[in-house]
C-alpha positions as CSV (number, residue, x, y, z in Angstrom):
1,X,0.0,0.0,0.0
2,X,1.2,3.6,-0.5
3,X,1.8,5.6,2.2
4,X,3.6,9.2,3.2
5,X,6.3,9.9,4.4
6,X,6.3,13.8,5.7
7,X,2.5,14.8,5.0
8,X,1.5,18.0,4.0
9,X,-1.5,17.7,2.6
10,X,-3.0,14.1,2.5
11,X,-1.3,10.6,1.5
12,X,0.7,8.8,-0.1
13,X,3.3,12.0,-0.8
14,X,5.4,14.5,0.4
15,X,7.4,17.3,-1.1
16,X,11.2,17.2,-1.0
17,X,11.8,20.8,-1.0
18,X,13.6,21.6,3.1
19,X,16.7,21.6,1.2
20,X,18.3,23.2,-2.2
21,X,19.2,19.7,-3.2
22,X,17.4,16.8,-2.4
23,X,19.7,13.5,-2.6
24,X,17.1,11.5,-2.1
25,X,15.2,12.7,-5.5
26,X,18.3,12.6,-7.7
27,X,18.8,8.9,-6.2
28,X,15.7,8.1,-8.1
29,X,15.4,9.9,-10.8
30,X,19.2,9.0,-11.9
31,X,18.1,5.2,-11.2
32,X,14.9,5.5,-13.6
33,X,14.6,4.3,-17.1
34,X,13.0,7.6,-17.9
35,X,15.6,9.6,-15.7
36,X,16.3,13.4,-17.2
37,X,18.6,16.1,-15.8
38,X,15.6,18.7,-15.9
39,X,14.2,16.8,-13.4
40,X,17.2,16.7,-11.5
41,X,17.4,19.3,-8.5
42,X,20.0,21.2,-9.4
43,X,18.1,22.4,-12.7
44,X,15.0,23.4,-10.5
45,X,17.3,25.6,-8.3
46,X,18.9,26.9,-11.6
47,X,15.6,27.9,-12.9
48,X,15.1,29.3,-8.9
49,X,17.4,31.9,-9.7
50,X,15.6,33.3,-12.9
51,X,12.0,33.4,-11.5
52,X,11.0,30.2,-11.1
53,X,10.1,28.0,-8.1
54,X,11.0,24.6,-7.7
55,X,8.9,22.0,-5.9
56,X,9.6,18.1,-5.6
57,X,6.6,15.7,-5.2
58,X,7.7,12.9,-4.7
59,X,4.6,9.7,-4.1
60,X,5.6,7.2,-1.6
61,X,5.6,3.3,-0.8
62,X,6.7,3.3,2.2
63,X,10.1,4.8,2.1
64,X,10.8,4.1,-1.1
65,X,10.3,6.3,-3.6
66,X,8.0,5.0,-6.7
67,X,6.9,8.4,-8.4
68,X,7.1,12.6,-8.6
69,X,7.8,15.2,-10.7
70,X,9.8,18.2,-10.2
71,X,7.4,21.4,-10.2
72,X,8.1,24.6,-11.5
73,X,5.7,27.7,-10.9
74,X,6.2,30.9,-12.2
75,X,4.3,33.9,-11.4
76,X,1.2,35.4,-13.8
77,X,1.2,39.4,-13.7
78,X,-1.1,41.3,-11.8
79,X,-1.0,38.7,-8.5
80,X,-3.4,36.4,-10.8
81,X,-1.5,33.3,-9.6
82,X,1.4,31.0,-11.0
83,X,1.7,28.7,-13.9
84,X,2.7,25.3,-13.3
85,X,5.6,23.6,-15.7
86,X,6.6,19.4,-15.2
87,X,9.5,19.4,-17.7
88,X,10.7,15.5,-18.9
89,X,8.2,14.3,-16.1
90,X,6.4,13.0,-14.2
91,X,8.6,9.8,-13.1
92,X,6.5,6.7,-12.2
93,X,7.7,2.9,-11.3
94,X,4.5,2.1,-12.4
95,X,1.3,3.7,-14.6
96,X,-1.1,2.7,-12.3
97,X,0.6,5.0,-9.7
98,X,-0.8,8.0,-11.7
99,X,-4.0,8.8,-10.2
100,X,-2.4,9.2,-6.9
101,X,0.2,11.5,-8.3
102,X,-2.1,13.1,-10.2
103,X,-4.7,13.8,-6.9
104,X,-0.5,15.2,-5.0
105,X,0.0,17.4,-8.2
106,X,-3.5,18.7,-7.9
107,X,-3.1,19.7,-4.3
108,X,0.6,21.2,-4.7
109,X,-1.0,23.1,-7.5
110,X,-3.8,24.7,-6.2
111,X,-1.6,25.4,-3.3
112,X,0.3,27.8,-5.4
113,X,-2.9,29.4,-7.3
114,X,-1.3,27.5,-10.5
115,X,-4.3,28.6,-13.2
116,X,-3.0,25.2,-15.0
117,X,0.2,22.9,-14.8
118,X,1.6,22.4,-18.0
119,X,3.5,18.8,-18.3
120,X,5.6,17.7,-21.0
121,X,6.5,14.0,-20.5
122,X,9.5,14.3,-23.0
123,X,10.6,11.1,-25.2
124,X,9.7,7.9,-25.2
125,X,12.7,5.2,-27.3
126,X,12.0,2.2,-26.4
127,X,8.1,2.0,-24.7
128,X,4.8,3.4,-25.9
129,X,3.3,6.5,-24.1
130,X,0.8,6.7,-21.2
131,X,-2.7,8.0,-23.1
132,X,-2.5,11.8,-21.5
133,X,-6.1,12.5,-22.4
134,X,-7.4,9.3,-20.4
135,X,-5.5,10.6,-17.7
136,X,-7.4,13.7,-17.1
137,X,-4.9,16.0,-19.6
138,X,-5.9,18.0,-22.5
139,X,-3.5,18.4,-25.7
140,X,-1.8,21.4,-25.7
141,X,-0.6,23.6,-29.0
142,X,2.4,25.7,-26.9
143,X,5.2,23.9,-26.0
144,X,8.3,25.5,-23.7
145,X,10.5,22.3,-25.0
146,X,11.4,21.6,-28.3
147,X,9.3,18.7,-29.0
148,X,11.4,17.2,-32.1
149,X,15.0,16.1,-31.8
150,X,17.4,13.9,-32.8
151,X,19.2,11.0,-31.2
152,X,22.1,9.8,-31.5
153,X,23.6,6.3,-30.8
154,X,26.3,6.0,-28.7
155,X,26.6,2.1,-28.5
156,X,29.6,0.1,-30.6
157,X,33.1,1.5,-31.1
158,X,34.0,5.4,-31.5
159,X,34.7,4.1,-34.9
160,X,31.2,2.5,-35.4
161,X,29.6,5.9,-34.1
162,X,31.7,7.9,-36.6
163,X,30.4,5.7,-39.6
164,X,26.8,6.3,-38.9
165,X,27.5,9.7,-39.2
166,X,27.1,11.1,-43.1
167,X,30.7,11.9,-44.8
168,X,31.0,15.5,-44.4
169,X,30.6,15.6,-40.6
170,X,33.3,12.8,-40.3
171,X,35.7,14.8,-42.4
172,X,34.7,18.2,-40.4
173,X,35.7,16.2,-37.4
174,X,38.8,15.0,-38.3
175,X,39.8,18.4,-39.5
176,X,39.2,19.5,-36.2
177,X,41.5,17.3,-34.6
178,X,44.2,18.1,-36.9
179,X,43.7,21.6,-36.2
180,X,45.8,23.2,-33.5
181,X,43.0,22.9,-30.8
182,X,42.5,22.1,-27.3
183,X,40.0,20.9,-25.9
184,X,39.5,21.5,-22.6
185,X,36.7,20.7,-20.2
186,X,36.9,24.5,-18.7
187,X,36.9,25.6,-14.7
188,X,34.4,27.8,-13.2
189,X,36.7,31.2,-13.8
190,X,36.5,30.4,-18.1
191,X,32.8,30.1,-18.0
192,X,33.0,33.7,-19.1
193,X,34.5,32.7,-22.3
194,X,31.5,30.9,-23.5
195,X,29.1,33.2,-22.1
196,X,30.8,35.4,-24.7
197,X,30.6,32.6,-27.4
198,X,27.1,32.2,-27.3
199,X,26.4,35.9,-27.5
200,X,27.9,35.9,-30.4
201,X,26.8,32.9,-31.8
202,X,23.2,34.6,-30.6
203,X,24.1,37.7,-32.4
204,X,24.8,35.7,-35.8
205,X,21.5,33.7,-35.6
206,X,19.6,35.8,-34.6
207,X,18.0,33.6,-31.7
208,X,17.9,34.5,-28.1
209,X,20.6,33.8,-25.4
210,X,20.6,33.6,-21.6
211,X,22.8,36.5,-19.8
212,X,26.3,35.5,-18.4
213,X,24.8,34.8,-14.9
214,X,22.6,31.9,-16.0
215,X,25.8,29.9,-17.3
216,X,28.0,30.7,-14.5
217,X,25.0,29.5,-12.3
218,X,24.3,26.8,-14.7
219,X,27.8,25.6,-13.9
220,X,28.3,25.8,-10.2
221,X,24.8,23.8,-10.3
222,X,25.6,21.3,-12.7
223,X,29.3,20.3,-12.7
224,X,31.2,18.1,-12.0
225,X,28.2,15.5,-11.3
226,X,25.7,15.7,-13.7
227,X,27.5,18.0,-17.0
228,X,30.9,19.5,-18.1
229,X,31.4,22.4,-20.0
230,X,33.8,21.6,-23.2
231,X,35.5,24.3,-24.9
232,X,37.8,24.5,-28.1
233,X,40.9,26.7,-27.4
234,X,43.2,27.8,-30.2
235,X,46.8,26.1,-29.4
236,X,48.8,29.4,-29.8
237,X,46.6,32.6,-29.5
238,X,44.7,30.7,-26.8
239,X,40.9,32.1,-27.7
240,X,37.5,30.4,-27.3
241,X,36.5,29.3,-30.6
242,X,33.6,26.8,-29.5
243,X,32.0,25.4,-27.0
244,X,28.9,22.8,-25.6
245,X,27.3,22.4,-21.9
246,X,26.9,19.0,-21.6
247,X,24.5,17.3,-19.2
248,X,23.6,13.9,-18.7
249,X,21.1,11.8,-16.6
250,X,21.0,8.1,-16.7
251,X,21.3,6.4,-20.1
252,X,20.9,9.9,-22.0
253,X,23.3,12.7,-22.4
254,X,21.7,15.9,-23.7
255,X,23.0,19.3,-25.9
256,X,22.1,22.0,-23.7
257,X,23.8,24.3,-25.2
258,X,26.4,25.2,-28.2
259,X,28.3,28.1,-29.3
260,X,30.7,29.4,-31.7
261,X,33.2,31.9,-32.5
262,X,32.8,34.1,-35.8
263,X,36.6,33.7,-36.0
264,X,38.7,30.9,-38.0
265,X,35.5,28.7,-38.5
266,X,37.8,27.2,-40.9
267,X,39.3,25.1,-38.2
268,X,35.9,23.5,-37.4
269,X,36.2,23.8,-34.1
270,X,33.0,23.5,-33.4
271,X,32.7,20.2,-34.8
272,X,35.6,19.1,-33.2
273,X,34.1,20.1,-29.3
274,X,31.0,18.2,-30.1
275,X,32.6,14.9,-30.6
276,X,34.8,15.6,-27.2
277,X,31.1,15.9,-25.8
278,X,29.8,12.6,-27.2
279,X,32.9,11.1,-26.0
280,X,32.7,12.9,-22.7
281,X,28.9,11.3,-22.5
282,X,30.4,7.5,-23.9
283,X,32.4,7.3,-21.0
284,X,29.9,8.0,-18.5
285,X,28.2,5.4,-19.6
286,X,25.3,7.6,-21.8
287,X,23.5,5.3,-24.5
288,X,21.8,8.2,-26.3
289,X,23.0,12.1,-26.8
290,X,19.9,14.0,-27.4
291,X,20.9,16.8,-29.9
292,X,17.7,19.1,-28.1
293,X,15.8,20.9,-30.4
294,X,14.9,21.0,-34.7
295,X,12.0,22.3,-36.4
296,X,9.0,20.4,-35.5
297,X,8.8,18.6,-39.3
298,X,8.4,15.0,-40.5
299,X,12.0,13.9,-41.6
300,X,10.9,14.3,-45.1
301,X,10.1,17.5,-44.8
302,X,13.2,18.6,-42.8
303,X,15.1,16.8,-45.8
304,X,13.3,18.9,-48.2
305,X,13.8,22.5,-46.7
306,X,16.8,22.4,-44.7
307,X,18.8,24.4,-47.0
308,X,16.3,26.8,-48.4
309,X,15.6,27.7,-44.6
310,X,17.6,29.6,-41.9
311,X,15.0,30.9,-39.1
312,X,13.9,29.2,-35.9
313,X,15.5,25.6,-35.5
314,X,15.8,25.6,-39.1
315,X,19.5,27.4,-38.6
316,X,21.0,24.2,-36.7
317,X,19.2,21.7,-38.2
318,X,22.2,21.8,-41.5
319,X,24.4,20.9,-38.6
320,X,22.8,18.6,-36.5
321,X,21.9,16.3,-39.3
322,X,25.0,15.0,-40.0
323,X,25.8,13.3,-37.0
324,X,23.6,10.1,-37.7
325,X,21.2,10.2,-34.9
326,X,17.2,9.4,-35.8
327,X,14.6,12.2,-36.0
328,X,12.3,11.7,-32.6
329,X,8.8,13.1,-31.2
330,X,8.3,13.8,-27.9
331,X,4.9,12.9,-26.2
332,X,4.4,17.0,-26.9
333,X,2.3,18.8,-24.2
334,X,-0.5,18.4,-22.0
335,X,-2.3,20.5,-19.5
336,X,-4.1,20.1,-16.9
337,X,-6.7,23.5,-16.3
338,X,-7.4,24.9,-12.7
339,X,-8.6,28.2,-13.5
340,X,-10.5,28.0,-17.0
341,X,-10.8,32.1,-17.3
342,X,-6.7,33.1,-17.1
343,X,-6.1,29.4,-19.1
344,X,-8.7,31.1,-22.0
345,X,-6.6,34.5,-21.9
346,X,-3.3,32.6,-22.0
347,X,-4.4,30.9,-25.3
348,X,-5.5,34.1,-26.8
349,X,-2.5,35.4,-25.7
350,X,-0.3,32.5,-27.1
351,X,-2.2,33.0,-30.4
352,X,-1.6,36.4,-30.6
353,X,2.2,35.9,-30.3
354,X,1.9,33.2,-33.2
355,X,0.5,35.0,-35.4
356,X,2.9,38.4,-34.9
């Protein structure tokens, strides 16, 4: 039978939340099949310091730990209440554990005035998804994730993973390792030279980047135990020429976050730090690195566009695609409505910022 543990509300749950880190939630989402480092605490105390609040709900069998989610909520204007985001989650040992979670979630929810929670279960490789709508969710158009990728394989030799990938990425690589580069997996104080990579390589997409502050933060959260932060360093003059924040969580490693320098591109350096990150992820033991975020397109039409098209996702896809990974769909969206009136305005509001 499920019981609590600390009860705040009713059984079979309690939140995880007296601490910044809770050991005993990374201890089981790090052991699940499903397990994904924005669930992990450290990324709900990142998000902490940029307006969001983390909870952890975690449902209970007696001590043991057989379901959550980590919860963020995030303020609406005008003291109308929060917003409630799952992201990669919930966890559950077990689907039938659901309508207990779901009976937590609604209590920690209303709790915090959350007009609706917003839950985006993330990718499922190797087992069918739960049927959200059955489970008292409605389909939802806006998603805060990405909800196309593409994953690569890291089982078999280095070799074997190299020959998946299509010839001009291979040759790109081995460029970069003829190059005079290092690649170093940077300390705290060099953080700053890919903050100023990815404003730049912000700058020449034209696609929005997080202030210095989120990646130093990111950092001190994340690594040594759960990412590293690779960066390509010319041999001689000694500047930043690429970079990737690389996470991982169980069997999957995931791109965070990439950057490059407008200088000397023709020492494909960022090429070069990517494979160092797959590497980095193959040694820890990572089946899959998850590439994070392409236009949301069948593969036929990503095939078919790609190189007409440079807005949106559209501008890394070219790159992405040549590292021999399959094109994946997430389980998308649901939501789960509270307060129908501000969940109408939000949608009108949504709308209106799709069709600007």
């Amino acid at each position: 039978m499920l019981k609590s543990g600390l009860i705040h509300e009713r059984p079979p749950y309690m939140l995880l939340s007296a601490t910044p880190i809770s050991q005993a939630w990374d201890d089981y989402v790090l052991a699940h099949p499903r397990a994904h480092v924005l669930q992990l605490s450290a990324w709900g105390e990142l998000k902490a310091g940029f307006g969001w609040q983390p909870e952890r709900l975690a449902l209970l069998d007696g001590r043991r730990i057989v379901g959550g989610a980590q919860v963020l909520f995030r303020r609406l204007p005008l003291r109308l209440g929060t917003i409630a985001y799952i992201p990669f989650g919930p966890l559950l040992d077990d689907e039938a554990h659901w309508p207990a979670l779901r009976q937590a979630l609604d209590v920690l929810c209303r709790r915090h005035r959350a007009a609706f929670l917003k839950l985006e279960p993330g990718f499922y490789l190797t087992e069918a998804a739960p049927t959200w709508s059955i489970l008292g969710l409605r389909s939802s158009p806006q998603t805060i994730q990405p909800p196309r990728s593409i994953f690569i394989d890291l089982s078999g030799s280095e070799d074997g993973i190299l020959a998946r990938m299509n010839q001009g990425t291979r040759r790109k690589i081995r460029q970069a390792l003829k190059a005079p580069l290092d690649f170093i997996q940077v300390s705290s104080a060099q953080v700053d030279d890919f903050a100023v990579l990815i404003a730049q390589t912000g700058a020449r997409n034209a696609f929005g980047v997080h202030e210095a502050a989120y990646y130093q933060r990111a950092y001190n959260l994340l690594v040594p135990q759960h990412a590293a932060l690779l960066v390509a360093y010319h041999r001689e003059s000694r500047q930043a020429l690429a970079g990737v924040f690389v996470a991982q969580a169980g069997q999957t490693a995931y791109y965070l976050y990439g950057a490059s320098s407008d200088q000397q591109r023709e020492l494909m350096a960022s090429y070069g730090v990517q494979w160092q990150a797959m590497l980095w992820a193959k040694a820890r033991g990572a089946r899959w690195y998850d590439m994070w975020g392409i236009p949301d397109e069948d593969e036929a039409a990503l095939e078919a566009q790609f190189q007409a098209r440079s807005d949106g996702l559209w501008g890394v896809y070219g790159f992405k695609r040549g590292w021999g990974g399959q094109v994946v769909r997430s389980a998308a969206a649901w939501d789960r409505v509270y307060n129908p009136l501000l969940y109408a305005a939000y949608q009108q509001l949504m709308r209106r910022r799709t069709s600007d």
